[in-house]
Backbone as JSON, one array per atom type, in Angstrom:
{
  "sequence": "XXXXXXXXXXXXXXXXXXXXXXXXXXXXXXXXXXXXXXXXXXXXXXXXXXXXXXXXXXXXXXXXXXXXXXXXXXXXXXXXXXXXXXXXXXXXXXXXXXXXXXXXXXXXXXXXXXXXXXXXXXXXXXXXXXXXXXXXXXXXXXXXXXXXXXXXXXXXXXXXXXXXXXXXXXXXXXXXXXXXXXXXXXXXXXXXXXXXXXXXXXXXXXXXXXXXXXXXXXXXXXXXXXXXXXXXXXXXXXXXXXXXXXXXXXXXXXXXXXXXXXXXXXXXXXXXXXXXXXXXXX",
  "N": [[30.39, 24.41, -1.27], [27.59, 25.16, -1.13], [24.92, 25.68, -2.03], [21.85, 23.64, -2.75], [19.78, 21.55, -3.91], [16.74, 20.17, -3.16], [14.72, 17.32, -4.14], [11.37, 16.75, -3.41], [10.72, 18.39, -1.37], [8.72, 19.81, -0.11], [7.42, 17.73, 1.76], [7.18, 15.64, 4.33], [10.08, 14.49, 5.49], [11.61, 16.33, 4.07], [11.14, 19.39, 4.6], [11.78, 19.43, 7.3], [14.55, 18.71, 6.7], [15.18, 21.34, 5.05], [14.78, 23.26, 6.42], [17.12, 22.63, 8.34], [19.05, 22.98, 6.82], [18.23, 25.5, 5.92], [19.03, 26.92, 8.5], [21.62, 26.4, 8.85], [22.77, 27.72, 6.89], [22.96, 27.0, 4.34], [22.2, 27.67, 0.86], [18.99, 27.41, -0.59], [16.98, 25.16, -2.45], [14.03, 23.9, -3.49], [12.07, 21.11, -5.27], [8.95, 19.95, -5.76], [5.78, 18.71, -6.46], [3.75, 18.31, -5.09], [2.59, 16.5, -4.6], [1.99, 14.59, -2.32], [3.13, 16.29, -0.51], [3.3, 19.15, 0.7], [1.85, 23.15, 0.72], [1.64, 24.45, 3.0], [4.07, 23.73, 3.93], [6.56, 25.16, 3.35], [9.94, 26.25, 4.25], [10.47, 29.75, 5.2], [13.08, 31.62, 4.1], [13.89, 29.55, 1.69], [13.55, 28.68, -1.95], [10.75, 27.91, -3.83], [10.24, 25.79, -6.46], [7.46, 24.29, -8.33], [6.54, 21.27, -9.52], [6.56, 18.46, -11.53], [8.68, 15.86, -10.57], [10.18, 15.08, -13.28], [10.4, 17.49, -14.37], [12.87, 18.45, -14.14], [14.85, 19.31, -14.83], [14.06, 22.08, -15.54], [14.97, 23.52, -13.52], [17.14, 26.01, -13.42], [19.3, 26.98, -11.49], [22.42, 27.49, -9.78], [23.59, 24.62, -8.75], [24.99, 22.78, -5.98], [24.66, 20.1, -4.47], [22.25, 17.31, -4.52], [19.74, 16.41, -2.66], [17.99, 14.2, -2.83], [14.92, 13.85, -2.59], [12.03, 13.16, -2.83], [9.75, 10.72, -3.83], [7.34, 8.62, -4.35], [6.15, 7.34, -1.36], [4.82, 4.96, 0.33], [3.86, 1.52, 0.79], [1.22, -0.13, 0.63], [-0.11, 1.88, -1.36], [1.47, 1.98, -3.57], [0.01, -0.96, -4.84], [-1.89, 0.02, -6.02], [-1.07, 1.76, -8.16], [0.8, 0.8, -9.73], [2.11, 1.8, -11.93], [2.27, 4.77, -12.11], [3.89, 4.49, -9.46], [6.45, 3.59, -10.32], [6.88, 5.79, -12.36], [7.89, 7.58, -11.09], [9.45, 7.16, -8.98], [11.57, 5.59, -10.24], [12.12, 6.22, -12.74], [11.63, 8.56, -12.51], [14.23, 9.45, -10.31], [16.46, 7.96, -12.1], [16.37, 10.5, -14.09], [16.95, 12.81, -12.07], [19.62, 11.95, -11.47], [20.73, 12.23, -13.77], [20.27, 14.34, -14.42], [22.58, 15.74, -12.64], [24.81, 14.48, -13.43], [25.27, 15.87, -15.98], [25.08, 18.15, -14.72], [27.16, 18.09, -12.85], [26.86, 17.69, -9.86], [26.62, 16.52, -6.57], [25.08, 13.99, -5.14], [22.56, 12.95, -2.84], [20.87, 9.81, -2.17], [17.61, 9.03, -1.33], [17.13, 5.93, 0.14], [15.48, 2.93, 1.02], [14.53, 0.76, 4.33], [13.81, -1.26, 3.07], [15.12, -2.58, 1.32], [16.55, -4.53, 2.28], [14.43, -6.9, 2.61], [12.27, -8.99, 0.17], [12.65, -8.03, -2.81], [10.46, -7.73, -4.65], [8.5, -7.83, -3.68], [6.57, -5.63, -3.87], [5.12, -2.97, -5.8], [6.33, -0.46, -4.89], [8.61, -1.59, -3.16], [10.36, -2.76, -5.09], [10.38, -0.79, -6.89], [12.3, 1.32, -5.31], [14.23, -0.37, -5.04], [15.31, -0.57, -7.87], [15.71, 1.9, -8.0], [18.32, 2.37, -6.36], [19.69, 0.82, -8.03], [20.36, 2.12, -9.74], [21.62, 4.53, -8.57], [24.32, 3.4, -8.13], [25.04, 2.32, -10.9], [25.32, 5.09, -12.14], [27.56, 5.51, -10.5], [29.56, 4.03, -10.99], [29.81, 3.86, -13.83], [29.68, 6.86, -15.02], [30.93, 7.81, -12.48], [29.93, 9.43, -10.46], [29.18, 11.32, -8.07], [27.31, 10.07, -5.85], [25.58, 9.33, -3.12], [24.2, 6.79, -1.08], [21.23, 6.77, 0.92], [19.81, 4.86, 3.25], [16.43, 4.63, 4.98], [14.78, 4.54, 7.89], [11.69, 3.58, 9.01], [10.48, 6.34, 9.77], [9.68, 8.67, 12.12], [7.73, 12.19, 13.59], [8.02, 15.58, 13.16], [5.73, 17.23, 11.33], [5.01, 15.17, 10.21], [2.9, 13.12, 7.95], [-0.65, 12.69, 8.07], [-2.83, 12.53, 7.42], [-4.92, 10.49, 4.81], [-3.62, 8.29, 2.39], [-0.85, 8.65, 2.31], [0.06, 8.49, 5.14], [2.33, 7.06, 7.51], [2.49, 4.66, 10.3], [2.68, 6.2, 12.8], [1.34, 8.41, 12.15], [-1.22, 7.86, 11.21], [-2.49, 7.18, 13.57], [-2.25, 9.15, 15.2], [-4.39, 10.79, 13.39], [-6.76, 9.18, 14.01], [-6.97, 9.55, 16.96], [-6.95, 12.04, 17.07], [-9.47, 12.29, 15.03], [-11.27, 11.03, 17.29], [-11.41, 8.1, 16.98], [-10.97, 4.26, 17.24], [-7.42, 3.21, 17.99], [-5.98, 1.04, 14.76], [-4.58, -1.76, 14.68], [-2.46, -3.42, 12.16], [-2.44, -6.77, 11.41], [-1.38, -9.04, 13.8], [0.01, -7.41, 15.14], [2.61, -8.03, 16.21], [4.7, -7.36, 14.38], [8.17, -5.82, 14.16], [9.32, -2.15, 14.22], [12.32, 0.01, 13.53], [11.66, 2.83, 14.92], [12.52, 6.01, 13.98], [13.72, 9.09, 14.93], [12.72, 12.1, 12.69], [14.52, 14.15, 13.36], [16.9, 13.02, 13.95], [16.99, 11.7, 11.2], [17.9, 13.94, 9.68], [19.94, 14.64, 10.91], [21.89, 13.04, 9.95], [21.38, 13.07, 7.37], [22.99, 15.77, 6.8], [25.32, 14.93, 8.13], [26.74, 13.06, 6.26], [27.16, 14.44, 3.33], [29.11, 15.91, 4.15], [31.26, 14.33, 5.03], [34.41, 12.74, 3.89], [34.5, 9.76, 3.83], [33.97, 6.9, 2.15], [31.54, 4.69, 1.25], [30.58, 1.61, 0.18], [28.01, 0.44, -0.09], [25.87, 1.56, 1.11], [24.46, 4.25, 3.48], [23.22, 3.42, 6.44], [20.39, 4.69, 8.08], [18.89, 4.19, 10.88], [17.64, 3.22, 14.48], [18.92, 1.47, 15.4], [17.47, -0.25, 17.35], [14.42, -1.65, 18.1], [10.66, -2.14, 18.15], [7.95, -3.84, 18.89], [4.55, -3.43, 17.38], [2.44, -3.45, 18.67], [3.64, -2.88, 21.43], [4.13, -0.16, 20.83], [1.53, 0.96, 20.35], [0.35, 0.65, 22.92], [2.11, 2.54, 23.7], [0.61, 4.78, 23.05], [-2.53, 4.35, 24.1], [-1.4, 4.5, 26.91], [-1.16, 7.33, 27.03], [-3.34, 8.49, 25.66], [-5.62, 7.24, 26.48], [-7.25, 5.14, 24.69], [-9.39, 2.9, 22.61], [-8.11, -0.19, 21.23], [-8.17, -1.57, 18.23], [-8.01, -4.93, 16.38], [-6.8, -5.18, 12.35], [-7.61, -6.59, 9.24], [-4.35, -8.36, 8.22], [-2.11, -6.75, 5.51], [-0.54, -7.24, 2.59], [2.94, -7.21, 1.9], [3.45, -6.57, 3.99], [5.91, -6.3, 6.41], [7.99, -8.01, 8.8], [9.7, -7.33, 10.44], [11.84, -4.57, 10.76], [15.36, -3.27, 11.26], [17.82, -1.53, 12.02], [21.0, -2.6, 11.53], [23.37, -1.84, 10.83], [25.71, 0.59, 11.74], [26.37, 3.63, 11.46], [27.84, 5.59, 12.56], [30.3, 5.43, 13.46], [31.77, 6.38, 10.84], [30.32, 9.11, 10.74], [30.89, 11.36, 12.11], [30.07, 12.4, 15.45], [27.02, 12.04, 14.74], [24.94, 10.43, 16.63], [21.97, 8.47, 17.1], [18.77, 8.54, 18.37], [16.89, 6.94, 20.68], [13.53, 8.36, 20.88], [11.18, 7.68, 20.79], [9.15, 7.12, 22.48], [9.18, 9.28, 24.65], [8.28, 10.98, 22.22], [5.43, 10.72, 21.68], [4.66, 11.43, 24.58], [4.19, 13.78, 24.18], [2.96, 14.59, 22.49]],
  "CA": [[29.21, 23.53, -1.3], [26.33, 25.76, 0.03], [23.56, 25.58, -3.33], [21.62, 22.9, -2.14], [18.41, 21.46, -4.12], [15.96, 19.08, -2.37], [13.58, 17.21, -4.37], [10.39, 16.43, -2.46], [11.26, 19.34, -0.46], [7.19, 20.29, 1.18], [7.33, 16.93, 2.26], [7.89, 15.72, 5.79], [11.51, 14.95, 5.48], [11.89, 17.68, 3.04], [10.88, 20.55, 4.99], [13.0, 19.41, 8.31], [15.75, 19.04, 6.36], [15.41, 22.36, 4.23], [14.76, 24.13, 7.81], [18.17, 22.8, 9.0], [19.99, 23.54, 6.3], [18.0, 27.04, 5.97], [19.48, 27.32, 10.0], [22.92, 26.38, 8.49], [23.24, 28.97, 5.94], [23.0, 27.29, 2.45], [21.2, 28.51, -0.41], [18.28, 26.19, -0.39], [15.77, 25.32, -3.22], [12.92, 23.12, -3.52], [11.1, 21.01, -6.6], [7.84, 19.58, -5.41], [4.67, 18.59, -6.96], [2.61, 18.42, -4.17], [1.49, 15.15, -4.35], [1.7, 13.81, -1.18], [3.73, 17.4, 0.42], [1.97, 20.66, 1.44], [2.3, 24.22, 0.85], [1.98, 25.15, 4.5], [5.75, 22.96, 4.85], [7.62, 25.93, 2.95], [10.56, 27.01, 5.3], [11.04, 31.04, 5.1], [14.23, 31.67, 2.91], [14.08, 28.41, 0.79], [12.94, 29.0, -2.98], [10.13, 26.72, -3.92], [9.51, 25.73, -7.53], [6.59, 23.63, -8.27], [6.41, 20.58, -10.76], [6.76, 17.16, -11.76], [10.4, 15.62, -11.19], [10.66, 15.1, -14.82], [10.67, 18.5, -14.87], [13.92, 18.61, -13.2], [15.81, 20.94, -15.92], [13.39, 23.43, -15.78], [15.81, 23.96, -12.51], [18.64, 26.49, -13.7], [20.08, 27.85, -10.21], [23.58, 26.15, -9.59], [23.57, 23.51, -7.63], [26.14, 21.77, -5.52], [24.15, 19.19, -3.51], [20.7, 17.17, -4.66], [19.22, 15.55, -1.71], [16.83, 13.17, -3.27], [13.82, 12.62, -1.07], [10.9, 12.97, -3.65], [8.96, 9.73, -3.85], [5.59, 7.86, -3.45], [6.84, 6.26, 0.03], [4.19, 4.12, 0.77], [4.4, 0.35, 0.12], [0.14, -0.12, 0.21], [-0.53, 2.4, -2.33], [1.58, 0.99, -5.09], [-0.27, -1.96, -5.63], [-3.36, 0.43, -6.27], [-0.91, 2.6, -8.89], [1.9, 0.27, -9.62], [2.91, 2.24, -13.12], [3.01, 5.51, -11.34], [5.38, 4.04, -8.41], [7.74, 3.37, -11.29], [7.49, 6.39, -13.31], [8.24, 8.38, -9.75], [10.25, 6.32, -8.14], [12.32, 5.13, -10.96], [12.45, 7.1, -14.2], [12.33, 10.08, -11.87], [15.68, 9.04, -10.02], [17.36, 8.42, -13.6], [16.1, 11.78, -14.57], [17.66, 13.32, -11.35], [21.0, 11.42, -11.43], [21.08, 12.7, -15.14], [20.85, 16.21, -14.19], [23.41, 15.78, -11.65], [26.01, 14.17, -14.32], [25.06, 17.19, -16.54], [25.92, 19.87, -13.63], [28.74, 17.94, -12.05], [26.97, 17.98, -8.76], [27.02, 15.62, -5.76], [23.61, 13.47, -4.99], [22.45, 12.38, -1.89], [19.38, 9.38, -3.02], [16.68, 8.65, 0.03], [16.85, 4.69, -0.21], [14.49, 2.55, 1.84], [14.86, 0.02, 4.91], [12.98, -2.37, 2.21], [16.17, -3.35, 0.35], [16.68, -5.82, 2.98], [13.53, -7.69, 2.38], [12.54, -9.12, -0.95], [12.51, -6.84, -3.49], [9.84, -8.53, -5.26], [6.96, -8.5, -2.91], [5.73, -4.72, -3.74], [5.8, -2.17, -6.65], [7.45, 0.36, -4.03], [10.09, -1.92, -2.91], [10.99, -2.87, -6.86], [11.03, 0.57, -7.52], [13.51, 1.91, -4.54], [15.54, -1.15, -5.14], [15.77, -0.18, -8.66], [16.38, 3.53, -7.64], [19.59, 2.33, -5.8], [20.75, 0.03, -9.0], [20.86, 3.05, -10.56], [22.83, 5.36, -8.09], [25.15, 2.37, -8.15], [25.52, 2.44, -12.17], [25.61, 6.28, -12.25], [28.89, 6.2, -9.79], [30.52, 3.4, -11.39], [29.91, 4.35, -14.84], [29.68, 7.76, -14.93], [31.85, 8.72, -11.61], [29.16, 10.49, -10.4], [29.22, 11.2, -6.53], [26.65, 9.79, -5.6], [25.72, 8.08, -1.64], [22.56, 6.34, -0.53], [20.91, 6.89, 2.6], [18.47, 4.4, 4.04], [15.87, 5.31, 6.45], [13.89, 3.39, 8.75], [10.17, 3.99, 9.82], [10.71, 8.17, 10.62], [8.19, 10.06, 12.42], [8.21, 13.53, 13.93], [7.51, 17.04, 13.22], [5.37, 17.59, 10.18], [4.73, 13.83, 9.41], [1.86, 13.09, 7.47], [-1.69, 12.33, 9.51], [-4.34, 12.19, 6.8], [-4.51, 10.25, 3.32], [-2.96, 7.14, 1.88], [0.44, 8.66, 2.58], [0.43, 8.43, 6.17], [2.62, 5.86, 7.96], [1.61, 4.36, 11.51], [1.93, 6.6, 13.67], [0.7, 10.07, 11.4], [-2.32, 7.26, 10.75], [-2.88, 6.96, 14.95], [-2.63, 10.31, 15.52], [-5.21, 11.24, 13.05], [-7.63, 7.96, 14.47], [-6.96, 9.92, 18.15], [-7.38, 13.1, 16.59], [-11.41, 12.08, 15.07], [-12.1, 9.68, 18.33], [-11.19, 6.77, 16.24], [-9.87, 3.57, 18.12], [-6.21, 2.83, 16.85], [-6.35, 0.33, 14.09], [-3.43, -2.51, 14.2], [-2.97, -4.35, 11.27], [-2.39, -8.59, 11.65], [-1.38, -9.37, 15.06], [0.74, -6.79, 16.16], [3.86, -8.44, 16.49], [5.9, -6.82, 13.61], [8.7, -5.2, 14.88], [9.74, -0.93, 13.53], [12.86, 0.58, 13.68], [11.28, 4.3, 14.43], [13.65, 7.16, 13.79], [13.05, 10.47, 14.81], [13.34, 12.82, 11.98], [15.84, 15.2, 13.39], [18.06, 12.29, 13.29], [17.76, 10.94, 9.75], [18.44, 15.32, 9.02], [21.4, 15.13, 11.32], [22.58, 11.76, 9.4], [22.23, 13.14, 5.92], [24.2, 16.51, 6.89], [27.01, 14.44, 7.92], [26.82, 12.36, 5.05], [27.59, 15.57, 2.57], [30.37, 16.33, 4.58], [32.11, 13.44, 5.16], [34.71, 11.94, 2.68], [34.33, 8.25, 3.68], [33.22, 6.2, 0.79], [30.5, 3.45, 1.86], [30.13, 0.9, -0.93], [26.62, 0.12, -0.83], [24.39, 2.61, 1.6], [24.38, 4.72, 4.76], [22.08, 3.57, 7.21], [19.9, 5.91, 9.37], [18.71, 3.61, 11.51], [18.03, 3.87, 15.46], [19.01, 0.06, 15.92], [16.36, -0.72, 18.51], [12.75, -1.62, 17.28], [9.27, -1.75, 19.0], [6.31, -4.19, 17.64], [3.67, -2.66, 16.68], [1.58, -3.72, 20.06], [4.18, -1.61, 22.13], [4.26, 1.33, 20.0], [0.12, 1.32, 20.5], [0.24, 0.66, 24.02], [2.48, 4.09, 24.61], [-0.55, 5.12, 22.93], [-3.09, 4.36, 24.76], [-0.92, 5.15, 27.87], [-1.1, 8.7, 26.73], [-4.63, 9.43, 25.24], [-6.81, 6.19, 26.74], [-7.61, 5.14, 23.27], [-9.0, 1.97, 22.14], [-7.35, -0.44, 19.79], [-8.82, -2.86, 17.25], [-6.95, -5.35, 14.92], [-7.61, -5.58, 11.28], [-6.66, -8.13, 8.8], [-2.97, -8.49, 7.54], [-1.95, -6.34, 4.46], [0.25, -7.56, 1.64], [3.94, -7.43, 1.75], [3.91, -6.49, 5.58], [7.31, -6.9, 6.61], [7.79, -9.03, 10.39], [10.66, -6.09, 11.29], [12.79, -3.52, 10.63], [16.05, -2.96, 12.19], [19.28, -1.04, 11.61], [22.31, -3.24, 12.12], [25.24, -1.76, 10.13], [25.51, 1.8, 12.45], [27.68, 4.28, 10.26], [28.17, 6.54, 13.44], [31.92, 5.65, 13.44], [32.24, 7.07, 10.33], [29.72, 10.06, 10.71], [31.71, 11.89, 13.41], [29.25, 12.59, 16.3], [26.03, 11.25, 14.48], [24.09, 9.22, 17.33], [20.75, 8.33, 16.77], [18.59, 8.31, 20.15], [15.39, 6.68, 20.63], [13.21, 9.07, 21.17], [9.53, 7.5, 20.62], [7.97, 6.99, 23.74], [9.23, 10.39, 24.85], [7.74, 11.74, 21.25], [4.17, 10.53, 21.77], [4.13, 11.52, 25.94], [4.78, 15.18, 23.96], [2.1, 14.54, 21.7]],
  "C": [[28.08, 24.22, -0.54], [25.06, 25.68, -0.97], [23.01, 24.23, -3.23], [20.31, 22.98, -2.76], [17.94, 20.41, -3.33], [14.61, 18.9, -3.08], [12.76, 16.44, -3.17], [10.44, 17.55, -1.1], [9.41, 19.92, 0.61], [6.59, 18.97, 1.37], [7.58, 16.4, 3.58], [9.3, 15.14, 5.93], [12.27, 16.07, 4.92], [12.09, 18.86, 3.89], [11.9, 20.77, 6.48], [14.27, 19.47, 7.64], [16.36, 20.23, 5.68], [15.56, 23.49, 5.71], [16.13, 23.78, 8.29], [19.16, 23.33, 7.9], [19.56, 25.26, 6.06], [19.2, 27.74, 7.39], [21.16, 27.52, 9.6], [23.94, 27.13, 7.78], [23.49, 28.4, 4.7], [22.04, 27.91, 2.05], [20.31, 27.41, -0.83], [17.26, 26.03, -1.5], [15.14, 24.1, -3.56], [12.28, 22.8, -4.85], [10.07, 20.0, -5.65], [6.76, 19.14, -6.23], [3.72, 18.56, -6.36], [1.56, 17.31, -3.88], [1.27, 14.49, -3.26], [3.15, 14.94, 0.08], [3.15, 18.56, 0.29], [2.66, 21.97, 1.51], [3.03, 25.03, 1.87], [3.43, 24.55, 4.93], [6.59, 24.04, 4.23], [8.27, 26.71, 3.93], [10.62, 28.65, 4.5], [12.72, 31.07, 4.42], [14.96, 30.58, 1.7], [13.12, 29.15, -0.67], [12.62, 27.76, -3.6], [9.85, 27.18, -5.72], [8.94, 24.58, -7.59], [6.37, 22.7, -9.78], [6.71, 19.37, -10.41], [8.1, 16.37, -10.77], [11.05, 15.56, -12.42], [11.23, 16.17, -15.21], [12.28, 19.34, -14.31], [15.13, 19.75, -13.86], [15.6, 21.79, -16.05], [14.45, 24.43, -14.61], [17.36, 24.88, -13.15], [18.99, 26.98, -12.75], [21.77, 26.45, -10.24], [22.9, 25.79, -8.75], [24.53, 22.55, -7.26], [25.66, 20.68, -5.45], [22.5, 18.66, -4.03], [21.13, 16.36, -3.29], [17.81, 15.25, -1.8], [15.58, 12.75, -3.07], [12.61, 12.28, -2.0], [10.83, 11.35, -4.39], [7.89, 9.09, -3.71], [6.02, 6.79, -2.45], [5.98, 5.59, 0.78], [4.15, 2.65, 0.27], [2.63, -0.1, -0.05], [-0.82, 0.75, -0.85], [-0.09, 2.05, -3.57], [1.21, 0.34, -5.17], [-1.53, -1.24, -6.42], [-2.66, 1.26, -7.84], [0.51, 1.91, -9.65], [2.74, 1.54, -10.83], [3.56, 4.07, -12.94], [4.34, 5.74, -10.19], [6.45, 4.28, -8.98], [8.08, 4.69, -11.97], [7.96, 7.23, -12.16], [9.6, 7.96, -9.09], [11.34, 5.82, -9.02], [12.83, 5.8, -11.89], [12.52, 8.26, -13.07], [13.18, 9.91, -11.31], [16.45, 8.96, -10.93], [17.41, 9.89, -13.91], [17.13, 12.91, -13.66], [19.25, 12.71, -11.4], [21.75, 12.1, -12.95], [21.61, 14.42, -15.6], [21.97, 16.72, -13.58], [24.68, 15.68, -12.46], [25.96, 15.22, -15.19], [25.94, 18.49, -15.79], [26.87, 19.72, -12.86], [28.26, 17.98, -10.47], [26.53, 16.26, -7.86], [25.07, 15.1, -5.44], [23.45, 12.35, -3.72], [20.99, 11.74, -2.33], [19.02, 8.54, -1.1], [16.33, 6.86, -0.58], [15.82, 4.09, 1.25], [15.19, 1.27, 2.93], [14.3, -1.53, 4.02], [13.8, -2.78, 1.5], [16.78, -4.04, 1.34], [15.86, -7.05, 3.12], [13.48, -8.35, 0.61], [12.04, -7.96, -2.21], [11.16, -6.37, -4.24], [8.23, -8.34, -4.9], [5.81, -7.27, -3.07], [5.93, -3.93, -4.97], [6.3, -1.17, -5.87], [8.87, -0.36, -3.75], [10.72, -2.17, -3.94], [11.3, -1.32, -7.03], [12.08, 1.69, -7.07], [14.66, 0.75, -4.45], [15.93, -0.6, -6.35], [16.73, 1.0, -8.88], [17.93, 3.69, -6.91], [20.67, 1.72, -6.82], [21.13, 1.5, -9.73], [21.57, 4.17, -10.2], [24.01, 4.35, -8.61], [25.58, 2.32, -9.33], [26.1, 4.3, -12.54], [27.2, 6.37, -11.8], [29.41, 5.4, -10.09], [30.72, 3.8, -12.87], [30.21, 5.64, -15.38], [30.48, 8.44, -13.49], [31.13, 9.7, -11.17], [29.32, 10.0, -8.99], [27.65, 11.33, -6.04], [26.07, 9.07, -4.13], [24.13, 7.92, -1.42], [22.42, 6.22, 0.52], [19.66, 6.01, 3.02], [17.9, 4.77, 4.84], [15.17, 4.61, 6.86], [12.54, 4.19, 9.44], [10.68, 5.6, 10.95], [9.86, 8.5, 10.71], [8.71, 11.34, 12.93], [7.48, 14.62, 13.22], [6.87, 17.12, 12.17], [4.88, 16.34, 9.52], [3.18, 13.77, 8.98], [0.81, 12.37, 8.39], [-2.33, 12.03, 8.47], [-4.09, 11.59, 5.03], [-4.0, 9.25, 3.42], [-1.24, 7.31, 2.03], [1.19, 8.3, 4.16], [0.9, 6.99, 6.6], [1.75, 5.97, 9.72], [1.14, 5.44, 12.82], [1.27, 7.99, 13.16], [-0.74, 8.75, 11.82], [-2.95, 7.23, 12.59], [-2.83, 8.33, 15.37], [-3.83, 11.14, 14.72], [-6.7, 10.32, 13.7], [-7.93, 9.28, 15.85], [-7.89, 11.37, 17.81], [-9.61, 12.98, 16.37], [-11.85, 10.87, 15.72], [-12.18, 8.91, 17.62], [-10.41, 5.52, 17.31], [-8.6, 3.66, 17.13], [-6.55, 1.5, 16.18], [-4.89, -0.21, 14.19], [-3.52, -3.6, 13.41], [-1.89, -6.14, 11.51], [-2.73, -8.6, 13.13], [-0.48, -8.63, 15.94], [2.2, -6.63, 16.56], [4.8, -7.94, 15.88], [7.08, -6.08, 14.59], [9.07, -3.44, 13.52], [11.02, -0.6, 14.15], [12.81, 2.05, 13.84], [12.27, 4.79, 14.63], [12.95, 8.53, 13.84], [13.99, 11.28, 13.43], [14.74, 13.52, 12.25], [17.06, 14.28, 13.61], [18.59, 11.6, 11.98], [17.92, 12.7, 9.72], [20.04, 15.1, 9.44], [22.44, 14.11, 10.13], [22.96, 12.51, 8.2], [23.66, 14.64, 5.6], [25.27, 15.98, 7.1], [27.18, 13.78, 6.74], [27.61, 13.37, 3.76], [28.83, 15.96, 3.52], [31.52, 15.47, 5.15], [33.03, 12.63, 3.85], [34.83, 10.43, 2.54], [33.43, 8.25, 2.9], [32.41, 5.08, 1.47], [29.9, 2.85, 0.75], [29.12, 0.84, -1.28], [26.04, 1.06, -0.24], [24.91, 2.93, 3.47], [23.17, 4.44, 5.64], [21.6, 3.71, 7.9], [19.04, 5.23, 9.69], [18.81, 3.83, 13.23], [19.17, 2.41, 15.95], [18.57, -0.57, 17.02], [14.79, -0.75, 17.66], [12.11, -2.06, 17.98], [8.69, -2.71, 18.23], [5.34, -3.06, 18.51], [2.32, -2.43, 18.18], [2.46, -2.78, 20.89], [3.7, -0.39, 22.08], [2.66, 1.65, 20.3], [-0.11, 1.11, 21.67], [0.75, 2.36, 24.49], [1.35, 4.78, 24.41], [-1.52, 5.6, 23.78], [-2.91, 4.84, 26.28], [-1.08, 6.8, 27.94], [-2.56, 8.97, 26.66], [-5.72, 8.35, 26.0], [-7.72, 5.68, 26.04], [-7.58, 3.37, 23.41], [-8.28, 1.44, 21.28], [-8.34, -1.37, 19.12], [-8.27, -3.38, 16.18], [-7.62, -5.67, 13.87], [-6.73, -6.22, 10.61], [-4.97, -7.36, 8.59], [-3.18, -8.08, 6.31], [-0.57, -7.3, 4.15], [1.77, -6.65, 2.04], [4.19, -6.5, 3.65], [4.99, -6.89, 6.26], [7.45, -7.38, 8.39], [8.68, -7.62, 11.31], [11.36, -5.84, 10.07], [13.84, -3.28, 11.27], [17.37, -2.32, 11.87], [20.33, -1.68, 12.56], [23.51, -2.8, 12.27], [25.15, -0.25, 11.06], [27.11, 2.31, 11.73], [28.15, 5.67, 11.04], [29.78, 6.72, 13.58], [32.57, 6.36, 12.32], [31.5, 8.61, 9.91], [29.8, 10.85, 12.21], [30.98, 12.9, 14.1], [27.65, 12.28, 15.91], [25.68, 10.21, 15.77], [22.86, 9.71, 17.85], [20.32, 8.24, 17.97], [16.89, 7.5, 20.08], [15.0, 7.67, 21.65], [11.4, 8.82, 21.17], [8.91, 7.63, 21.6], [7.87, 8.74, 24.22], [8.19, 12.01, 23.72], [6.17, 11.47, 21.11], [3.67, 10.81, 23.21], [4.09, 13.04, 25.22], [3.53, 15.4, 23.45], [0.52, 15.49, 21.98]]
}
């Protein structure tokens, strides 16, 4: 098992995770499009090809291992693109699961902390709930080895700062960045489960190497969560940055939290909170 593709790979989970497995010694290769991941993320001995997901056959290298990540992972931009969400987020997951049953190889799919909420309330969360009905039909129907990995509000090394892709805190570090106050949206109170990257990487490496079966989803979770007023206080503790609240967006979820902890069966996996420490660094 060392041939190892990663769609969404010059993305900010992409590129940490292609860097550890570069460190690890597989044979690493990348499909991208670049829609919302960046040239400058290509690790040194990874081989990047550039395209759609559709275009996912154009891929002839073996391949043991997909690890799934390519998506539009914002839940305020699908309402602006809903039919894109879907053909990304949905038909491209079929497309990949298809290639996989084709080449016999094993598929690790990036599911969301949003399949605990209603499914209903966003075209992102419809379309990563969907994206899991369909690992779920692939490995019952087809016997395809397939595992889903949830992730919970990840920041860290490479995370996006500028653009409609950025989550909260890429979006507060770019505010800090052009003397912007921080912007919190309702009242603050939500609660996040943040996850430092280098723990959803460590998560999904064990995941590929573990033979426990986990019915519905692995989830990389820290199981501690922050509202949103905290998390902008370490803030301000750090840079001396105003804040200012703006209205409440659509399908804004109250919290986030990882309950189910799959550390007992991902042998030495533990997640650390690491936020406050990752913004005094900042």
């Amino acid at each position: 098992m060392k041939n190892i593709l990663v769609t969404g790979g010059n993305g900010f989970i992409g590129c940490n995770l292609i860097q550890r497995l570069i460190n690890d010694g597989y044979t690493v290769h990348s499909l991208d499009n670049l829609s919302s991941g960046y040239v400058e993320n290509e690790v040194k001995g990874a081989h990047y090809l550039y395209g759609d997901i559709s275009n996912i056959n154009t891929v002839y290298e073996e391949v043991d291992v997909i690890f799934h990540l390519a998506s539009l992972s914002r839940i305020q931009p699908s309402f602006i693109n809903p039919s894109e969400t879907f053909e990304v987020n949905t038909v491209g997951t079929e497309k990949v699961l298809e290639f996989a049953r084709n080449r016999n190889c094993k598929v690790v799919y990036a599911g969301s902390s949003s399949r605990h909420h209603n499914p209903y309330q966003s075209p992102y969360a419809t379309t990563k709930y969907l994206g899991e009905e369909l690992c779920k039909m692939y490995k019952e129907t087809f016997n395809l080895d397939v595992k889903i990995a949830r992730f919970y509000n990840v920041y860290g090394p490479h995370e996006i700062v500028d653009g409609d892709w950025a989550a909260v805190i890429g979006i507060w570090r770019r505010q800090i960045r052009d003397n912007e106050p921080l912007t919190i949206v309702g009242d603050g109170n939500q609660r996040r489960d943040f996850t430092h990257v280098n723990d959803i990487v460590e998560g999904l490496i064990k995941i590929i190497g573990t033979d426990v079966v986990i019915e519905d989803a692995w989830e990389l979770g820290t199981g501690v969560n922050y509202s949103i007023n905290e998390v902008s206080q370490m803030f301000v503790n750090r840079f001396n940055v105003e804040r200012i609240y703006v209205p409440e967006q659509n399908s804004n979820y109250r919290s986030t939290l990882s309950t189910e902890h799959p550390s007992p069966y991902l042998t030495g996996w533990k997640p650390t909170d690491q936020l406050e420490s990752y913004i005094k660094s900042l």
